[in-house]
C-alpha positions as CSV (number, residue, x, y, z in Angstrom):
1,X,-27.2,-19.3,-41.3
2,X,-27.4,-16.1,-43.0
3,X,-28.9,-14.7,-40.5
4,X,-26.1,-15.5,-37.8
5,X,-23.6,-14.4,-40.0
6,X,-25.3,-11.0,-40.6
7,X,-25.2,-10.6,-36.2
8,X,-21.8,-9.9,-34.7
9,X,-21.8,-12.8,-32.4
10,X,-18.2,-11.2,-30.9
11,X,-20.1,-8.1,-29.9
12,X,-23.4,-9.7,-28.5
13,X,-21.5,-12.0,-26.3
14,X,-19.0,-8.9,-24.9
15,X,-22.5,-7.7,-23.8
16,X,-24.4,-10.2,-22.3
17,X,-21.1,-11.0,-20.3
18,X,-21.2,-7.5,-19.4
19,X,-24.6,-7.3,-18.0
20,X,-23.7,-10.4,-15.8
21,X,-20.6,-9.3,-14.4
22,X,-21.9,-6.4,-13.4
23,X,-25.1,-7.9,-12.0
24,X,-22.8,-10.1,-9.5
25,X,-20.3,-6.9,-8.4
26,X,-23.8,-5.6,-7.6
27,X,-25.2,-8.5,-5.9
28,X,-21.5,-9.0,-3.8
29,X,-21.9,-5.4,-3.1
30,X,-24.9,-4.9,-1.9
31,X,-24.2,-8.5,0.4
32,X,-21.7,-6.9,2.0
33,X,-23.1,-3.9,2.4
34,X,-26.1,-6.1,4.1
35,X,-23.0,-7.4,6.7
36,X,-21.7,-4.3,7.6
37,X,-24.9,-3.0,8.4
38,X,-26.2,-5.9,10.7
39,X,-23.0,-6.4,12.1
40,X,-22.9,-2.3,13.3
41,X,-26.6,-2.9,14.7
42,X,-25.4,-5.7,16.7
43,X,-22.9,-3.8,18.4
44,X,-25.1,-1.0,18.4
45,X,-27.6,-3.6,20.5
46,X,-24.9,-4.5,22.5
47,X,-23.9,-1.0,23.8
48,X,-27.5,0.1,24.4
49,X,-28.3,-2.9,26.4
50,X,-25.0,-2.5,28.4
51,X,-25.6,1.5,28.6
52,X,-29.4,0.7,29.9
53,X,-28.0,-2.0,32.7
54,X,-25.1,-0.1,33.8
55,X,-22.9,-2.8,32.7
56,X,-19.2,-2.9,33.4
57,X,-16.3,-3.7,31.0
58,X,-16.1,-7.1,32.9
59,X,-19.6,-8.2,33.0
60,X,-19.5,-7.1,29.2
61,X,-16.9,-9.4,28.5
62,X,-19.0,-12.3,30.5
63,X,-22.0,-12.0,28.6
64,X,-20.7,-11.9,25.3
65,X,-18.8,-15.3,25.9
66,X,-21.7,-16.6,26.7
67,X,-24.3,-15.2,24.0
68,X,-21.2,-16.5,21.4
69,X,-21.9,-19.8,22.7
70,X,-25.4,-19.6,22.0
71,X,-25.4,-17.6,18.5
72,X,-22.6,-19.9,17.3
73,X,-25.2,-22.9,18.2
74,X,-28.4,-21.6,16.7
75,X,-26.8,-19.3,13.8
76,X,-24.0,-20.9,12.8
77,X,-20.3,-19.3,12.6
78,X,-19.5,-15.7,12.7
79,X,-20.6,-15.1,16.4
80,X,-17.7,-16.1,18.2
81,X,-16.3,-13.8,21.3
82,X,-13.9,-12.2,19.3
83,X,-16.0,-11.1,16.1
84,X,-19.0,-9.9,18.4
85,X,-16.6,-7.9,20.1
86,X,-15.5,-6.4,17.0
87,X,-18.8,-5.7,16.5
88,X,-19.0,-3.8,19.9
89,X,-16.2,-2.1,18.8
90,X,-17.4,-1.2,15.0
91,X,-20.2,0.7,16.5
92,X,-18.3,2.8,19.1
93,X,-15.6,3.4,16.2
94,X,-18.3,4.0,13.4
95,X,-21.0,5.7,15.7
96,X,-22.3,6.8,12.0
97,X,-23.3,4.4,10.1
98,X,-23.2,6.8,7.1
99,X,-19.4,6.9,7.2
100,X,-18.8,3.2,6.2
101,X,-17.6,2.4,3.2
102,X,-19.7,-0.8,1.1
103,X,-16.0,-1.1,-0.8
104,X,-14.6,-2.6,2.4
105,X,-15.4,-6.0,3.6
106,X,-16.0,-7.3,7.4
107,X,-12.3,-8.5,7.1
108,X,-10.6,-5.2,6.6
109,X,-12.9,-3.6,9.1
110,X,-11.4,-5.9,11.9
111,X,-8.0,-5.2,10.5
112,X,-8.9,-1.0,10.7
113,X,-10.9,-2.0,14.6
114,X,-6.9,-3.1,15.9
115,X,-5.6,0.1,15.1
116,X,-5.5,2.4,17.7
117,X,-4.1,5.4,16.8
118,X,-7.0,7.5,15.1
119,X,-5.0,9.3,12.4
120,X,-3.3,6.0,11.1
121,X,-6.6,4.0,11.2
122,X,-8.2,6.9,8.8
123,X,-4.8,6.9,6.4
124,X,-5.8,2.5,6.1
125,X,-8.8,2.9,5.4
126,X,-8.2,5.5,3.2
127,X,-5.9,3.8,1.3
128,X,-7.7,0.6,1.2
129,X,-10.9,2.3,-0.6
130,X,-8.3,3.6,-3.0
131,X,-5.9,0.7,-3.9
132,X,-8.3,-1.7,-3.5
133,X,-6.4,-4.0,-1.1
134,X,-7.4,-7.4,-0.5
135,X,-7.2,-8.4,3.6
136,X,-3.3,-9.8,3.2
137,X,-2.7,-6.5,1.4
138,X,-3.8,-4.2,4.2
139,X,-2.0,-6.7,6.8
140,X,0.9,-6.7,4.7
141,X,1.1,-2.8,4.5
142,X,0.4,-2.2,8.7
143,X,3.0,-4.7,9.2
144,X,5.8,-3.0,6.9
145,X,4.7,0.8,8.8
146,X,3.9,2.1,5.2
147,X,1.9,4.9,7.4
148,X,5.8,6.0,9.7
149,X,7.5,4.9,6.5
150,X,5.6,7.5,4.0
151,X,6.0,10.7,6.7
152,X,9.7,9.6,7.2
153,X,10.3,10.0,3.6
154,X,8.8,12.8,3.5
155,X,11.7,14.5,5.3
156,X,10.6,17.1,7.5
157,X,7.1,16.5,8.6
158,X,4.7,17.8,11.7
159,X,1.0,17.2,12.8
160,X,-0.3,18.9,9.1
161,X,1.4,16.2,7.1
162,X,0.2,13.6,9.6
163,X,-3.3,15.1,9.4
164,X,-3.8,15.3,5.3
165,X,-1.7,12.0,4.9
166,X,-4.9,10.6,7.7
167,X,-7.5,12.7,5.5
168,X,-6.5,11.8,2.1
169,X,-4.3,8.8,1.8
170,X,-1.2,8.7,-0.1
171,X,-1.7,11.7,-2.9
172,X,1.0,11.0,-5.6
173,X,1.4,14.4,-8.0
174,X,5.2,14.4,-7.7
175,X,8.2,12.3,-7.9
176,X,8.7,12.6,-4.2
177,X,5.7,11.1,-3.6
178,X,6.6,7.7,-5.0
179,X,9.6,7.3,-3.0
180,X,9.9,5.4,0.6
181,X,12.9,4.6,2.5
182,X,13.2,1.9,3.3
183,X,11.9,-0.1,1.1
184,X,10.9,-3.7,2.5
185,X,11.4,-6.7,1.3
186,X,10.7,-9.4,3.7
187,X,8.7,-10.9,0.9
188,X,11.7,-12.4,-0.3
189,X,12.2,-14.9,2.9
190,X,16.3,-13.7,3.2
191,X,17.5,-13.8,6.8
192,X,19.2,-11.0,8.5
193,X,21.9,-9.2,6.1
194,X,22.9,-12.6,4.4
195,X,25.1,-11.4,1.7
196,X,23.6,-11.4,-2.1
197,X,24.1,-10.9,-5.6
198,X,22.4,-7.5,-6.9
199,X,21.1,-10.0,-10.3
200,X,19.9,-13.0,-7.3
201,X,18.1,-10.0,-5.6
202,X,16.9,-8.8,-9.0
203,X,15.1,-12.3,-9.5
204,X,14.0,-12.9,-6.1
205,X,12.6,-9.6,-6.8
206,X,11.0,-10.2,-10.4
207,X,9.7,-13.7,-8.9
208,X,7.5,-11.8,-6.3
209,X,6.7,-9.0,-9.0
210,X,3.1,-8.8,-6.9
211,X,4.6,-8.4,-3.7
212,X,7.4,-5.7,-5.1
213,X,4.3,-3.6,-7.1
214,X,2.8,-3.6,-3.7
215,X,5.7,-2.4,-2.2
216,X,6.3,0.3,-4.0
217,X,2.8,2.0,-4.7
218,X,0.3,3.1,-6.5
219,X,0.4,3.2,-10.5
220,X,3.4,0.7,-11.2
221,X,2.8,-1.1,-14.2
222,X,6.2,-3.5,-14.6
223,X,7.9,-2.9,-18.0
224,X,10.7,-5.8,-18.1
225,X,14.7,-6.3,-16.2
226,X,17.9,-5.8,-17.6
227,X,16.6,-3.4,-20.2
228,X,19.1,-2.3,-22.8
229,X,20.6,1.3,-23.6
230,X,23.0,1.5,-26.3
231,X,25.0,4.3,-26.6
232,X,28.1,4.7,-29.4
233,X,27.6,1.3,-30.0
234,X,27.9,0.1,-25.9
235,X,25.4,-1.6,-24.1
236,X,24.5,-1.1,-20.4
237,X,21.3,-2.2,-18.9
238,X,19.1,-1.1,-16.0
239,X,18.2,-3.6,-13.9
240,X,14.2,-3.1,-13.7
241,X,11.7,-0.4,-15.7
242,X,8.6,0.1,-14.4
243,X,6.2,2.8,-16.1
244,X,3.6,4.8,-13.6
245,X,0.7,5.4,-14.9
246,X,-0.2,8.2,-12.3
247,X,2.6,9.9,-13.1
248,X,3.1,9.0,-16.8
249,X,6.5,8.8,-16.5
250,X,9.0,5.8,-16.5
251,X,10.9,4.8,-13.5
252,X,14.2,3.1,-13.6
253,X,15.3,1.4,-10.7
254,X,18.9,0.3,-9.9
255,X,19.8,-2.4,-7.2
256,X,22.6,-2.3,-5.0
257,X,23.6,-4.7,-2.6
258,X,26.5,-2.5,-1.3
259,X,26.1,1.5,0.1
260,X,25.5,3.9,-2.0
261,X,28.6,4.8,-4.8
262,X,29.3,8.4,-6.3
263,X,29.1,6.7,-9.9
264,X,25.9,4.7,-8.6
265,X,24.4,9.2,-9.1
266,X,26.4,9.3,-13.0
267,X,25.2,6.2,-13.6
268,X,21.3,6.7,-12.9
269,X,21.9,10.3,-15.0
270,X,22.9,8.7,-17.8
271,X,19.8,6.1,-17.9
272,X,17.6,8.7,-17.6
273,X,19.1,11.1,-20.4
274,X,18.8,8.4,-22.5
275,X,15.3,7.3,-21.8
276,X,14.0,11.1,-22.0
277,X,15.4,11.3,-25.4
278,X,15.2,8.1,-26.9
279,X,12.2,6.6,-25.2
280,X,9.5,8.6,-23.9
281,X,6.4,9.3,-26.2
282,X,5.3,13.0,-26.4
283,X,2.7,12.7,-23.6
284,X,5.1,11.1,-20.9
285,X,6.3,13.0,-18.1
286,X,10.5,12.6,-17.6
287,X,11.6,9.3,-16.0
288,X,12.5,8.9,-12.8
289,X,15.2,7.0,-11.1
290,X,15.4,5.7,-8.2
291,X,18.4,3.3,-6.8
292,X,17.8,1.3,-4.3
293,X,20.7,0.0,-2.1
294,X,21.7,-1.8,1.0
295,X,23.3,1.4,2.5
296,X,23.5,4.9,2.1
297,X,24.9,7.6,3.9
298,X,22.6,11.0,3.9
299,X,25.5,13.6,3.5
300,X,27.2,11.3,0.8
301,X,23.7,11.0,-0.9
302,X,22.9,14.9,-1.1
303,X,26.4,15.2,-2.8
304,X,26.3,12.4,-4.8
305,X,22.5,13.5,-6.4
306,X,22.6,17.2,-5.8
307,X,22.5,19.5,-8.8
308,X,21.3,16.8,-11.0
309,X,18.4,17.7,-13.5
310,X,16.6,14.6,-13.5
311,X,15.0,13.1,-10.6
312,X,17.5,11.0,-8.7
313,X,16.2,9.5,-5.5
314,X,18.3,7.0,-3.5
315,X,16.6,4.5,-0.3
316,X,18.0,2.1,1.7
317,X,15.8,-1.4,1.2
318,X,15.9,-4.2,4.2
319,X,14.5,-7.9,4.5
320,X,13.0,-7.6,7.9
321,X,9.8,-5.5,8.9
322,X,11.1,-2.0,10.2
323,X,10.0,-2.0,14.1
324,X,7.4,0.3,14.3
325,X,8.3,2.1,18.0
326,X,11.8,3.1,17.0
327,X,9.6,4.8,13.4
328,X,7.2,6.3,15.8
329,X,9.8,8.0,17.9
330,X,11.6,9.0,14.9
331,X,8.6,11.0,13.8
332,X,8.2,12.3,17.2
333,X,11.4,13.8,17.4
334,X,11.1,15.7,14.0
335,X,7.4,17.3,15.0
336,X,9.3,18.2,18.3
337,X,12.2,19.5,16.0
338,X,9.6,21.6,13.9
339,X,8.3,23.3,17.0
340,X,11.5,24.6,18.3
């Protein structure tokens, strides 16, 4: 018994689960790395037996139908027309086989494969090695245009914010990098512009904290709601606090169910003033605001946060998914504005 006592069981059990967890991240890894690879040297077959035969697109399509069938019978699932064409497809996009990434699975490879647009696919992927997203994630974030959303907010863009954006994912080293407009929200399940409460948005909001920390980046770490500021004895509260780690400053975010207000801008000011003074630790960064509304006109919102110290940022939010053509065009028109 003395002998037990005199071992810190605590310490020998943190590492022996360490050595196990690790060994199955390993193991999971290197199985998937062990998919990727057969999967690229099946469509890397299928090309070079098509390329050697002088197969058409057509006769392609024929054959794989009905080597699916046959696969699917002897191996078991994972061959069916669709995935070996994915396949097909992995090897013509990934022609390199030293360019894929072990951290991504099959599943988000398919996801990347239906993305046409070269520069978009690249900002994904990117951003899926980086955030880690699970397959719902990365659907969840194409489906919302976080790629047309990010360049949109980014003001005045052309093809070399498009290209780095592609090249290194979303880089956050400034408050302006945190911000999108609009946000999106279809998480919540509201239809159309059905009227709401701003505190029945704030819980809809706080019960799909996941979904919301998703939706607005990288580095949130959700602090609380309704968080008090006393001043002279009065006590106001901002709605939600979140803290970014990437950043190291705290980010206050105000909800507003009705277009943007001139004392929405006074308002915000006076949050952060009091969080910079009375809140932040010597090593955080000043806090940013960020009010999020259900309208907001862009003239009234320059005047309305112009001149102001502290970082003020105002974006429209909306329950539907933004349509993605009318975004495209948007950007078009700005990288045509640019060139004149």
């Amino acid at each position: 018994m003395e002998i037990i006592e005199s071992v810190n069981i605590e310490n020998l059990i943190d590492e022996i689960q360490h050595l196990v967890y690790s060994s199955r991240r390993r193991v999971i890894a290197n199985v998937n790395k062990e998919h990727l690879l057969t999967y690229w040297n099946i469509g890397k077959i299928i090309i070079e037996k098509e390329t050697k035969s002088h197969i058409n697109n057509q006769t392609s399509r024929k054959i794989i139908l009905h080597i699916s069938k046959i696969l699917t019978k002897k191996l078991g699932r994972g061959f069916s027309r669709s995935n070996l064409f994915n396949m097909r497809k992995f090897y013509l996009s990934y022609p390199n086989v030293q360019t894929l990434s072990g951290q991504l699975t099959w599943s988000i490879y398919c996801e990347l494969l239906a993305i046409s647009d070269l520069n978009k696919r690249a900002f994904y992927e990117k951003e899926s090695q980086n955030a880690n997203w699970t397959v719902r994630e990365l659907k969840r974030q194409i489906n919302s245009s976080l790629f047309e959303r990010l360049l949109l907010s980014k003001g005045k863009n052309n093809k070399k914010t498009i290209l780095k954006l592609a090249k290194e994912g979303q880089i956050i080293s400034n408050p302006d990098d945190l911000i999108k407009d609009p946000y999106v929200f279809e998480f919540l399940g509201i239809q159309g512009n059905k009227p709401i409460l701003e505190k029945d948005l704030e819980k809809r909001l706080i019960k799909h904290i996941e979904d919301f920390l998703l939706e607005l980046g990288k580095g949130f770490m959700y602090i609380g709601s309704q968080q008090r500021v006393t001043i002279n004895n009065t006590h106001y509260y901002v709605d939600m606090v979140f803290y970014n780690k990437i950043l190291k400053s705290y980010v206050l975010i105000e909800l507003k169910t009705k277009k943007l207000q001139i004392s929405d801008g006074g308002q915000m000011n006076t949050y952060l003033n009091y969080y910079k003074t009375e809140i932040n630790d010597d090593n955080d960064n000043p806090p940013i605001g960020i009010i999020i509304c259900a309208e907001k006109d862009e003239i009234a919102a320059e005047y309305i946060l112009g001149g102001l110290t502290n970082s003020i940022f105002a974006s429209q939010y909306t329950y539907v998914l933004p349509n993605e053509e009318q975004l495209i065009h948007q950007i078009e028109e700005i990288i045509i504005d640019n060139k004149e």
